[in-house]
C-alpha positions as CSV (number, residue, x, y, z in Angstrom):
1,X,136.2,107.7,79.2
2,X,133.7,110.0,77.0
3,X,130.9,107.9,78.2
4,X,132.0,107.9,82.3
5,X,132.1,112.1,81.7
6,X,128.6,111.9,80.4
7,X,127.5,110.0,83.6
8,X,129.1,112.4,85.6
9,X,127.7,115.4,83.9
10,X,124.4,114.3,84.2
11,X,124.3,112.8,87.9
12,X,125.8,116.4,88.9
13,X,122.4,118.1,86.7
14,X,120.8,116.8,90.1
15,X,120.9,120.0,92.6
16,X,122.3,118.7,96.0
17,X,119.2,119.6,97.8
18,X,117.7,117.1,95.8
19,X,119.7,114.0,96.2
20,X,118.8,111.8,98.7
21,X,120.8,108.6,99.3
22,X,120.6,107.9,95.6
23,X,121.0,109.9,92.6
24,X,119.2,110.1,89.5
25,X,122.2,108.0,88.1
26,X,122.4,105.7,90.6
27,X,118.6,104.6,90.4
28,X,118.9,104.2,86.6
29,X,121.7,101.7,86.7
30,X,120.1,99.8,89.7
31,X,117.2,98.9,87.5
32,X,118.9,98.9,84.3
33,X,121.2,96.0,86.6
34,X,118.2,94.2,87.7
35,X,116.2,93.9,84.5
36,X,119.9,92.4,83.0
37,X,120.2,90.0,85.8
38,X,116.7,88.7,85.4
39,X,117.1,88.6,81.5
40,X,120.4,86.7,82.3
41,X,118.8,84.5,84.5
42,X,116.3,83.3,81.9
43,X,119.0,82.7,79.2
44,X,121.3,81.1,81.0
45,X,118.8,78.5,82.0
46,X,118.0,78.0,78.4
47,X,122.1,78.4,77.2
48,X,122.1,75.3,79.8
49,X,119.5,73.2,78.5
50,X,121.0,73.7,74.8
51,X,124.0,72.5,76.6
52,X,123.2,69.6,77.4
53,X,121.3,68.8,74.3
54,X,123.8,69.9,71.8
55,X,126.7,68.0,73.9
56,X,129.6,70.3,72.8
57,X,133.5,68.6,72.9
58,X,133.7,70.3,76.5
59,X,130.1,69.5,78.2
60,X,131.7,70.5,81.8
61,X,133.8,73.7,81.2
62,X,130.5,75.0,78.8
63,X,127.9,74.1,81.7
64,X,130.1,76.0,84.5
65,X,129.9,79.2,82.7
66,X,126.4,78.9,82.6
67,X,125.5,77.6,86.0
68,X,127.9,80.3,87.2
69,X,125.8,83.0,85.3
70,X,122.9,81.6,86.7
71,X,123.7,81.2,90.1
72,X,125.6,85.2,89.7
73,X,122.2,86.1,88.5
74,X,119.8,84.9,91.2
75,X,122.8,86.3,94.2
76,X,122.4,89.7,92.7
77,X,118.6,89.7,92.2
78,X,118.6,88.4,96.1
79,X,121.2,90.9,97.1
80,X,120.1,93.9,95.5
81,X,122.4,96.4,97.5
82,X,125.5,94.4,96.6
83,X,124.2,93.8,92.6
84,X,127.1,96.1,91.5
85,X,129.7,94.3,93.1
86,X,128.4,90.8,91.8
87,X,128.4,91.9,88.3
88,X,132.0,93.1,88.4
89,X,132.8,89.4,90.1
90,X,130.9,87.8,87.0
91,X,132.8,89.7,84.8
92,X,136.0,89.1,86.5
93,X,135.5,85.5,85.8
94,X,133.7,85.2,82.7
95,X,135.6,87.9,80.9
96,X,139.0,84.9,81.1
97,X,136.2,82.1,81.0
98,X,134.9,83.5,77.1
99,X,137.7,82.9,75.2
100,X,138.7,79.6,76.6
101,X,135.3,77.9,76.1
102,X,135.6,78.8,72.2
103,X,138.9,77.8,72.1
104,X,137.8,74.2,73.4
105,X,134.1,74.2,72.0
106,X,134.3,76.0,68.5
107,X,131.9,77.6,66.7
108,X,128.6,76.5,68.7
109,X,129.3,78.8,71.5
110,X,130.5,81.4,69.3
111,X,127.2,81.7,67.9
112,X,126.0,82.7,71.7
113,X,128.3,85.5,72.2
114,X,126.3,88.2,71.2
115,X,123.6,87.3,73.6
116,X,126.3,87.3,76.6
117,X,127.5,90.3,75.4
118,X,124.9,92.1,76.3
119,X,124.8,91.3,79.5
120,X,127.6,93.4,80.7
121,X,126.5,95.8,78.1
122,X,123.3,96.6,80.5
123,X,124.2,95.9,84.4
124,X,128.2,97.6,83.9
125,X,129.2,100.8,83.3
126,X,132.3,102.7,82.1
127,X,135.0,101.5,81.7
128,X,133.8,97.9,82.8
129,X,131.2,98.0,80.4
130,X,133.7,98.6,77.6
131,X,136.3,96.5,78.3
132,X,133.9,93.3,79.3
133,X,131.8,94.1,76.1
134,X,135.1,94.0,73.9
135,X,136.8,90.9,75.7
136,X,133.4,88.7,75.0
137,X,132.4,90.0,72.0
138,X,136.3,89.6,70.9
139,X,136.4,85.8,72.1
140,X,134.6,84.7,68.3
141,X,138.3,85.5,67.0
142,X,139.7,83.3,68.7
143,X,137.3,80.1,66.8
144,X,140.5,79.2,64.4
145,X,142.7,78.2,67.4
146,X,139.9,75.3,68.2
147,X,141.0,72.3,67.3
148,X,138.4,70.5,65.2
149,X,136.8,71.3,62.0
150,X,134.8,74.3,61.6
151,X,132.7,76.4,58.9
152,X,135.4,79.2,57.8
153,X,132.5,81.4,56.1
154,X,129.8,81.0,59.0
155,X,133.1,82.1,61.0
156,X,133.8,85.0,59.4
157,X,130.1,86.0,59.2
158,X,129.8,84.9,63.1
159,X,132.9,87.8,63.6
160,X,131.3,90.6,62.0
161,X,127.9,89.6,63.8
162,X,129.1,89.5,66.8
163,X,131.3,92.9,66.6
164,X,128.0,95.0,64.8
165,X,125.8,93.8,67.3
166,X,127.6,94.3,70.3
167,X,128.7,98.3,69.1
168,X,124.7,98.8,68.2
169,X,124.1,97.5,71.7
170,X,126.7,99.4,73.9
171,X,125.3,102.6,71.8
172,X,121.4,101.7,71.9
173,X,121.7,100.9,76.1
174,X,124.5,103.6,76.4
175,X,121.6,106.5,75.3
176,X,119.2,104.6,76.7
177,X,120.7,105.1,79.9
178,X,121.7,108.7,79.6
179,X,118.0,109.7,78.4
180,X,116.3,107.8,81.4
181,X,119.4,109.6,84.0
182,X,118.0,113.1,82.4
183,X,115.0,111.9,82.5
184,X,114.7,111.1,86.2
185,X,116.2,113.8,87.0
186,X,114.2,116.5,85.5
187,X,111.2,114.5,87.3
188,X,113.2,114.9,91.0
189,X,113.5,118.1,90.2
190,X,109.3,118.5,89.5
191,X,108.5,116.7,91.9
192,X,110.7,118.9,94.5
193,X,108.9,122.4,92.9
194,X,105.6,120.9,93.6
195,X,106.5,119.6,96.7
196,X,108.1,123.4,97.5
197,X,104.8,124.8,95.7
198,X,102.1,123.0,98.0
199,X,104.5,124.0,100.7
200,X,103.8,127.4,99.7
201,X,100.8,126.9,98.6
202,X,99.6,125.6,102.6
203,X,101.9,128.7,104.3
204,X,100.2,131.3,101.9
205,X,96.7,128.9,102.9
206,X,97.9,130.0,106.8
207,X,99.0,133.1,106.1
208,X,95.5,133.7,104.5
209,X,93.6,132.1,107.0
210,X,95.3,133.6,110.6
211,X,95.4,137.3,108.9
212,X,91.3,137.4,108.2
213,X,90.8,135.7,112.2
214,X,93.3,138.3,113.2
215,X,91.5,141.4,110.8
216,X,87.8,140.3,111.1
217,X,87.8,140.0,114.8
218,X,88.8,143.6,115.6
219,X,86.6,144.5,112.3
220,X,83.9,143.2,113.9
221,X,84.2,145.3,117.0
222,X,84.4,148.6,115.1
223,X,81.4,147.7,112.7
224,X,79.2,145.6,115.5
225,X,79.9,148.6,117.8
226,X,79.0,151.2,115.2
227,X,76.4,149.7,114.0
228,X,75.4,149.8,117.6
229,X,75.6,153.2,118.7
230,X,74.3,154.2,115.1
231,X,70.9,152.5,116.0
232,X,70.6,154.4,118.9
233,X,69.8,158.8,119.5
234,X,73.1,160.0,119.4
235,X,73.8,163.5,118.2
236,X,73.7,165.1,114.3
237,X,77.1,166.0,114.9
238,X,78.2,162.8,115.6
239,X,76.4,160.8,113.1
240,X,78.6,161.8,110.4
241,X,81.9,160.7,111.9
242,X,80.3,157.5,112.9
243,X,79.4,156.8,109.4
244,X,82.6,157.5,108.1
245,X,84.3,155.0,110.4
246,X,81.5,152.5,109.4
247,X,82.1,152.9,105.8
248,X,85.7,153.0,106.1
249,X,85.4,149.8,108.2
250,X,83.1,148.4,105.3
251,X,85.6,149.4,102.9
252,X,88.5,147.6,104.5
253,X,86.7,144.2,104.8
254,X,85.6,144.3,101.1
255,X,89.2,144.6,100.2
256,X,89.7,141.6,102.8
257,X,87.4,140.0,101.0
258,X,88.6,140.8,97.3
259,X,92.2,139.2,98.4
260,X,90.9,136.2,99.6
261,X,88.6,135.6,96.6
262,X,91.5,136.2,94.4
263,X,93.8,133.4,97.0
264,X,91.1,130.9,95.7
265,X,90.6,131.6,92.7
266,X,94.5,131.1,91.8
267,X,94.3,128.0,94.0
268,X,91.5,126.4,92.4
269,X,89.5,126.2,95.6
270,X,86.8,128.4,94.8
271,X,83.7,126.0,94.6
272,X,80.7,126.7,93.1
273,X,77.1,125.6,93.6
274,X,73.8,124.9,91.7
275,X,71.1,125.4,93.6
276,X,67.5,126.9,92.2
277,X,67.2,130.5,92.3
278,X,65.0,133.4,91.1
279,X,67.4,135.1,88.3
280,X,65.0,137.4,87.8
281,X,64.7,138.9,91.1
282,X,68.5,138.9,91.8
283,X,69.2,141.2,89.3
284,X,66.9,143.4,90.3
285,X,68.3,143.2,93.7
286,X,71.6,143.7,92.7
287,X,70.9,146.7,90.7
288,X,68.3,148.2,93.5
289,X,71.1,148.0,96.3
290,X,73.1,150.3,94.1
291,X,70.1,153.0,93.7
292,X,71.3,155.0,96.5
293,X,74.9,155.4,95.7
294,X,73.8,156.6,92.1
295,X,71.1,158.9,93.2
296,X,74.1,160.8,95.2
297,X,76.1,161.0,92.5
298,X,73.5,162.3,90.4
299,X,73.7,159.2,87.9
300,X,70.4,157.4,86.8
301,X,70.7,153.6,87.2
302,X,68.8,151.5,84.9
303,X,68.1,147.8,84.6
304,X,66.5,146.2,81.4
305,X,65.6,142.5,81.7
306,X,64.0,140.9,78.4
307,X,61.0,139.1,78.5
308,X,62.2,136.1,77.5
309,X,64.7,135.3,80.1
310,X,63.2,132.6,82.1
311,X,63.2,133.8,85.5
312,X,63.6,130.1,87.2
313,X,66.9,128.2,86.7
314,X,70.0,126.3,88.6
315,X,73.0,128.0,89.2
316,X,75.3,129.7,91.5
317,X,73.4,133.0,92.6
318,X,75.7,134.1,95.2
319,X,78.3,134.5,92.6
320,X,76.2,135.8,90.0
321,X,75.2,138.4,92.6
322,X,78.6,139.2,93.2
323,X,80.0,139.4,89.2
324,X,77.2,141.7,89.1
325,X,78.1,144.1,91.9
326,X,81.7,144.1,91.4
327,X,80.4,145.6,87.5
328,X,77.5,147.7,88.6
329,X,80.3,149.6,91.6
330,X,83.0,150.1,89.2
331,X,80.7,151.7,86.8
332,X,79.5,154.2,89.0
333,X,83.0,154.9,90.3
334,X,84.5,155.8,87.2
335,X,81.1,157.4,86.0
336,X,80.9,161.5,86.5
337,X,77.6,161.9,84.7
338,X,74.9,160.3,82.6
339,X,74.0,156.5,83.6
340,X,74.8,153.3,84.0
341,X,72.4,150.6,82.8
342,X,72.3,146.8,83.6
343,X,70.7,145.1,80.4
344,X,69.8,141.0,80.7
345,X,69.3,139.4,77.5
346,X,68.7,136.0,76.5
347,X,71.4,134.9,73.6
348,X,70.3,131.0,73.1
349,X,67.3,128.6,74.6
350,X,67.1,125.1,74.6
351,X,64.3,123.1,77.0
352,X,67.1,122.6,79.3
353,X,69.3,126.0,79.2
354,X,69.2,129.3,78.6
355,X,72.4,131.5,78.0
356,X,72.1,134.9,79.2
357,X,74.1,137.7,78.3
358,X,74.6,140.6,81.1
359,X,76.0,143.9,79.8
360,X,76.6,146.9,82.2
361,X,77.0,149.8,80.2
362,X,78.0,153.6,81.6
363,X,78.8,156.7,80.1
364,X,81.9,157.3,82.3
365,X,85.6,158.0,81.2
366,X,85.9,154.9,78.8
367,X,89.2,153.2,78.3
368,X,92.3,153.2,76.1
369,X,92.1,150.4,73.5
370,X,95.2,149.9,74.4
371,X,95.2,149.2,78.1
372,X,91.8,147.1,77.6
373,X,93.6,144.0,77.3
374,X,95.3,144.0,80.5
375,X,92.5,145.4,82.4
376,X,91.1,142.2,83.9
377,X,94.1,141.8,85.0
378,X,95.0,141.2,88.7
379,X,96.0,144.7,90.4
380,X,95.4,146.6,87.2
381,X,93.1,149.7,86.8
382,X,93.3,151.5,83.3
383,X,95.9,154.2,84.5
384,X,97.6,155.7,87.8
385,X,95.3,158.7,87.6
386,X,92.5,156.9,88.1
387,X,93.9,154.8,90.7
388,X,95.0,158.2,92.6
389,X,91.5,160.1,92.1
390,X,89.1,156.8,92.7
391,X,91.4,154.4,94.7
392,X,90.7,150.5,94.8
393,X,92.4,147.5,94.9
394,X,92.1,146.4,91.3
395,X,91.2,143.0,91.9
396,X,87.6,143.6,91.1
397,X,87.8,143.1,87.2
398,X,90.2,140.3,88.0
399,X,87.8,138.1,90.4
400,X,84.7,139.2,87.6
401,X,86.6,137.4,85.0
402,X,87.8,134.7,86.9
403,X,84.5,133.6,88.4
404,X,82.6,134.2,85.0
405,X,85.3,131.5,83.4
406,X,84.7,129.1,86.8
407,X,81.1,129.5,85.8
408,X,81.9,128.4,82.0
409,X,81.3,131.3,80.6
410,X,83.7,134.4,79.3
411,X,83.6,138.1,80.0
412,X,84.8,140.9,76.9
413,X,84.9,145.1,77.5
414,X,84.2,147.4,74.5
415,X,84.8,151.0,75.5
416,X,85.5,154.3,73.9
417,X,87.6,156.9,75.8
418,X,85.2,159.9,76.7
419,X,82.2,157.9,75.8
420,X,82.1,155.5,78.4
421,X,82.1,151.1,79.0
422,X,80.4,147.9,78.1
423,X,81.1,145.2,79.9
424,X,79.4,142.0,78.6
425,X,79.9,138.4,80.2
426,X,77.5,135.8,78.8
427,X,76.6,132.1,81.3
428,X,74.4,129.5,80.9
429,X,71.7,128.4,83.5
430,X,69.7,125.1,83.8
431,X,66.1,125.6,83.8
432,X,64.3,125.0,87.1
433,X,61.4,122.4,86.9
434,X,59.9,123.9,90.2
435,X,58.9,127.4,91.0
436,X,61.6,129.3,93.1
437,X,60.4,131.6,95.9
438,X,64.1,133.0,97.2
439,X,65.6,135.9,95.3
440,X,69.0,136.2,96.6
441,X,69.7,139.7,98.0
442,X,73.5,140.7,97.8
443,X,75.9,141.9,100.1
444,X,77.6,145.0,100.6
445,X,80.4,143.5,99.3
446,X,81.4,140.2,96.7
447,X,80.8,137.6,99.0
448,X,83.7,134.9,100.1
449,X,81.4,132.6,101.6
450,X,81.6,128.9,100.8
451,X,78.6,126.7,99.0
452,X,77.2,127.0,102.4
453,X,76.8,130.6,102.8
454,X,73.3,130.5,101.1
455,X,71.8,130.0,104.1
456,X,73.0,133.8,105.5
457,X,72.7,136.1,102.7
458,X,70.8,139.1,103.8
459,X,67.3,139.3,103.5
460,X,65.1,142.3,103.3
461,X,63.4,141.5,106.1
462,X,61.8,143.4,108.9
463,X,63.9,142.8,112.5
464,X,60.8,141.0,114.5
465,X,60.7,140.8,117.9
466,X,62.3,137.4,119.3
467,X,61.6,137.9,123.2
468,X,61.0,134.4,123.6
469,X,64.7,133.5,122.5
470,X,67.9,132.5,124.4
471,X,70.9,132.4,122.7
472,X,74.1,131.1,124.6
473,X,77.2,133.3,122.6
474,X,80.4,131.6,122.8
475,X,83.7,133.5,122.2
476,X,87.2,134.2,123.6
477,X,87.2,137.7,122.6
478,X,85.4,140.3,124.8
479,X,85.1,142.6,122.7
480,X,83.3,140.0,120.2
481,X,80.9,139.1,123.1
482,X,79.9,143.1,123.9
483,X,79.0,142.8,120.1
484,X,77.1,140.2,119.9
485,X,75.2,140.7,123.0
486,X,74.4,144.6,122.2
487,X,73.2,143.3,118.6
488,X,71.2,140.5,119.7
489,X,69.8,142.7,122.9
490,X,68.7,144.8,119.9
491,X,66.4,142.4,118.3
492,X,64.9,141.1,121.8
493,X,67.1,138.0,122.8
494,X,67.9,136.7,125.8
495,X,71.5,136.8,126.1
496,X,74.1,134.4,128.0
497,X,78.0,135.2,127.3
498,X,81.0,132.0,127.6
499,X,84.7,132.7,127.1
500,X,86.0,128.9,126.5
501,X,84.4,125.8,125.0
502,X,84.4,124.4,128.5
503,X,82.0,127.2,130.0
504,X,79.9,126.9,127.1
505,X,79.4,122.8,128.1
506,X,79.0,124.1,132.0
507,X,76.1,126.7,130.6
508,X,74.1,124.0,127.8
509,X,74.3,121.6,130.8
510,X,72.5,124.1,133.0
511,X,70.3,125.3,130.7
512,X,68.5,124.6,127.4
513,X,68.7,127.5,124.6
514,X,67.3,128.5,121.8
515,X,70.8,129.0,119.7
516,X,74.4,129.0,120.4
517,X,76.5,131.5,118.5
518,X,80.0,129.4,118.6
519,X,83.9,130.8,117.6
520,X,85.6,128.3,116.2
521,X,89.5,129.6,117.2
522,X,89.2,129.4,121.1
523,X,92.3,128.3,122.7
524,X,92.4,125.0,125.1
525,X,88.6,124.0,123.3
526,X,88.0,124.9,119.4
527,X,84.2,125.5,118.3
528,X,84.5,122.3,116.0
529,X,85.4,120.3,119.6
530,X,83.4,122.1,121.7
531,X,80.0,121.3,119.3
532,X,80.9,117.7,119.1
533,X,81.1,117.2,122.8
534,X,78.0,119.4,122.7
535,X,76.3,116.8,120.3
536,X,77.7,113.6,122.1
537,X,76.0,114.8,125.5
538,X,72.9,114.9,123.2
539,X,72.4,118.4,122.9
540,X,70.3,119.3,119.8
541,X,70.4,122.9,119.9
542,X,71.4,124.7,116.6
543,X,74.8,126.0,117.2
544,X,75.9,128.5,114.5
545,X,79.7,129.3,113.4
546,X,80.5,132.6,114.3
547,X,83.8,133.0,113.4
548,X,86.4,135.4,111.3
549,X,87.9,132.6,109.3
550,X,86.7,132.0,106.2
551,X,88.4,129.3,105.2
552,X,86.3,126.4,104.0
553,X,88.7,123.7,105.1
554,X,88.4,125.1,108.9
555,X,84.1,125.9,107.9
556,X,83.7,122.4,106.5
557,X,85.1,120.6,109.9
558,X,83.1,123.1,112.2
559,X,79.9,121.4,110.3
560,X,80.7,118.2,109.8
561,X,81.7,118.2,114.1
562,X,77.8,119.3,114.0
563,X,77.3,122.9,113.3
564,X,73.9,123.8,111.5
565,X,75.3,126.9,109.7
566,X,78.2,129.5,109.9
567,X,77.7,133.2,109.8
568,X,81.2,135.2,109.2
569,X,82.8,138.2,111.3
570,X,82.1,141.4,110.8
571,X,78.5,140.9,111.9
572,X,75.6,143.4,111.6
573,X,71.8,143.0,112.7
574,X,71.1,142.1,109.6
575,X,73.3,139.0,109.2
576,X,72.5,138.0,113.1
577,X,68.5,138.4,111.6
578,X,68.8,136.7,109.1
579,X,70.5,133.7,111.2
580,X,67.8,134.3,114.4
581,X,65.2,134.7,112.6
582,X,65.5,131.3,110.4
583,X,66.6,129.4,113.8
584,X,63.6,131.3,116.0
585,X,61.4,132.8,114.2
């Protein structure tokens, strides 16, 4: 009875939403039957052959209780689904069958019984198990109502055998079967989080992925447009307000950007390249972007970059770029007066490596030893007051500390409140072979682009004249289109506008360009289709992604369909001469 509560108890651990036409119980004892029929299968054949070897008084009655145990054992391995009912049947008939074959055999059959109790022992359960396990077991008592001679000593030893072994085994199988049913269970009930957690883990992937289409695009008519007008004669008085609503616009896409670097980071599908780059010459670009921003603060920005760092190496500059900026703008934020200094310095050199350490150090407000240990944290700026007087998201510390571990490296902050910050991160770079012309210039904001987006980091490079180009632009938004053309118009292309993927085939059968600019989330016809059927008519022209998604799933199929690179929504004439430029110039 004890025992049948315990299987209860722990078949109902199994939440209902969990159970499927089995429970955790019920696929326990399914196996636990099968491995007993297929051991009882086995030993019945041999309990046969010693059968017929040993000749016992009663060869016929002691071969039918093996036959029958054989034959039981091969209907339930055949019939799985009705295994339970055949077991009860073999114990309904050898449970009477026991006691009479010792009675007419003796001893020699006694010494078997603790190998048949077993059987029951494993493929029953409750009160079955019990009662089949005591009956068989029991039969050994039975050995003085045979009527030949028999070892009295061997009898009584057989008795005590047979009861010891068959407790040890109901207890040993009983446990057995209760740790594998909790078991189980705890794993159906793992296996349903994760299942609920990638669930989430694609919605949130969605979510992620239809709320930067659905921000970017309109972004990128507020910044294309203002960056528009801007380069244009337009009025003092209206220059100001412009540039507000271009910062602000700049503002909101590097939060954008901040919450989907954080997404990936947590999700583990941030990747990372290592490609040769100048490490020299992005540091100095990273610190040179932010000259202007200090100089109107009235804070001296300084850069220190030992003589011993090897210039040349493999890595990841985009993201170095962007650890960097993330530290270099939060130091000028929270700094009033003094400096802020970017020192490089090399810790350890090996002829393959280098380990660098970067420190940023300013003489801003400095932080509470206390609240320095949760400051990388995500959402987490030292106190309220500075979040109400400088604003922010908080995530930048977070994603600095995330990608410098992604990187293999590690990140640590000393600061003293009044005196200002040092925040050191040390990594280790591969030493390029080859000389390395690129320096990597950084964006406005940390980057989000994928191990592709090399390819479009802003240059400082002079907008040349590209009369000679055509460029076919491809989008479903109008207001995307006005963008691009007035952006492109700027820099001297010729200019043709398509709404659908299927006026974009119509116009590249018509006419051969230079480029194709190509959305990839166009209702009826994606980009990704739209550029295969492009390439399968044999159209070679370099078509670009130009697209507000940003995730690399969706980036990955636009360039395996064909694409030759992706630029990301908001666009200025930088980014589009950048891309131009390395397609037509």
């Amino acid at each position: 009875m004890a025992k049948a509560s315990l299987d209860k108890s722990l078949a109902d651990k199994i939440p209902a939403n969990i159970k499927g036409s089995e429970t955790s119980a019920e696929i326990i004892r399914k196996s636990l039957r099968r491995g007993g029929f297929q051991l009882m299968a086995f030993f019945s054949a041999i309990i046969i052959v010693v059968i017929v070897l040993a000749r016992p008084d009663n060869v016929v009655i002691a071969l039918c209780i093996g036959i029958w145990s054989l034959v039981t054992s091969c209907a339930a391995l055949y019939f799985q689904s009705s295994s339970a009912s055949i077991a009860k049947m073999w114990a309904l008939a050898t449970c009477p069958a026991a006691p009479i074959i010792i009675v007419v055999n003796g001893i020699l059959p006694a010494s078997l019984i603790p190998l048949m109790a077993v059987f029951p022992i494993v493929f029953l359960t409750g009160r079955w198990r019990l009662g089949s396990m005591a009956i068989i077991a029991g039969s050994t008592f039975l050995v003085p109502f045979y009527d030949g001679a028999y070892d009295h000593g061997m009898w009584v030893r057989l008795c005590i055998t047979n009861v010891v072994v068959s407790i040890l085994i109901y207890q040993l199988v009983s446990r057995l079967e209760a740790a594998l049913i909790e078991s189980n269970a705890k794993t159906i009930k793992l296996n349903h989080a994760l299942a609920q957690e990638r669930k989430a883990s694609a919605a949130q992937a969605r979510f992620l992925a239809t709320m930067s289409h659905e921000i970017r695009t309109p972004l990128n008519g507020i910044l294309g447009l203002t960056d528009v007008v801007l380069s244009k004669e337009i009025s003092e008085s209206a220059r100001p307000n412009l540039e507000r609503i271009q910062q602000s616009g700049i503002s909101l896409n590097r939060i954008l950007n901040d919450v989907l670097d954080v997404s990936k980071l947590n999700a583990g599908k941030l990747s990372l390249e290592s490609a040769p780059f100048d490490l020299v010459s992005t540091v100095q670009s990273c610190v040179s972007f932010y000259y202007q921003l200090a100089q109107n603060k009235n804070i001296a920005l300084n850069s220190s970059i030992a003589d011993d760092v090897s210039a040349n190496v493999f890595g990841d500059a985009v993201r170095l770029s962007q650890i960097l900026n993330n530290l270099i703008s939060n130091a000028i934020k929270f700094t009033q007066q003094g400096s802020v200094s970017l020192v490089v310095e090399r810790v350890t050199a090996s002829s393959r490596e280098q380990a660098i350490k970067f420190s940023v150090i300013d003489t801003g407000e400095g932080i509470k030893q206390s609240e320095q240990v949760d400051i990388f944290g995500a959402f987490t700026q030292a106190n309220s007051s500075i979040n109400r007087t400088h604003g922010g998201t908080g995530l930048g510390l977070q994603i600095v500390k995330s990608l410098v571990e992604a990187m293999g490296g590690y990140v640590s902050v000393n600061s003293e409140v009044g005196k200002g910050s040092t925040f050191s991160f040390e990594l280790a770079f591969t030493l390029a072979k080859k000389e390395v012309d690129t320096a990597i210039e950084p964006a406005a904001e940390p980057t989000t682009e994928s191990s592709h987006s090399t390819q479009l980091i802003d240059q400082e490079k002079s907008l040349v004249d590209m009369s000679r180009g055509s460029v076919l632009v491809v989008d479903d938004n109008e207001i995307n289109r006005v963008v691009a053309q007035s952006l492109l118009e700027d820099l001297g292309v010729s200019v043709t506008l398509a709404s659908s993927g299927g006026e974009a085939l119509l116009l590249a059968s018509q006419k051969a360009f230079d480029l194709i600019l190509m959305d990839l989330q166009m209702p009826e016809m994606t980009g990704a289709e739209t550029t295969l059927e492009l390439r399968n008519k044999g159209v070679n022209t370099p078509i670009v992604a130009f697209t507000a998604s940003v995730v690399s799933d969706e980036i990955d199929k636009a360039l395996s369909s064909g694409m030759s690179s992706y630029i990301t929504k908001p666009v200025d004439s930088k980014k589009l001469s950048t891309v131009i430029e390395g397609h037509l110039g």
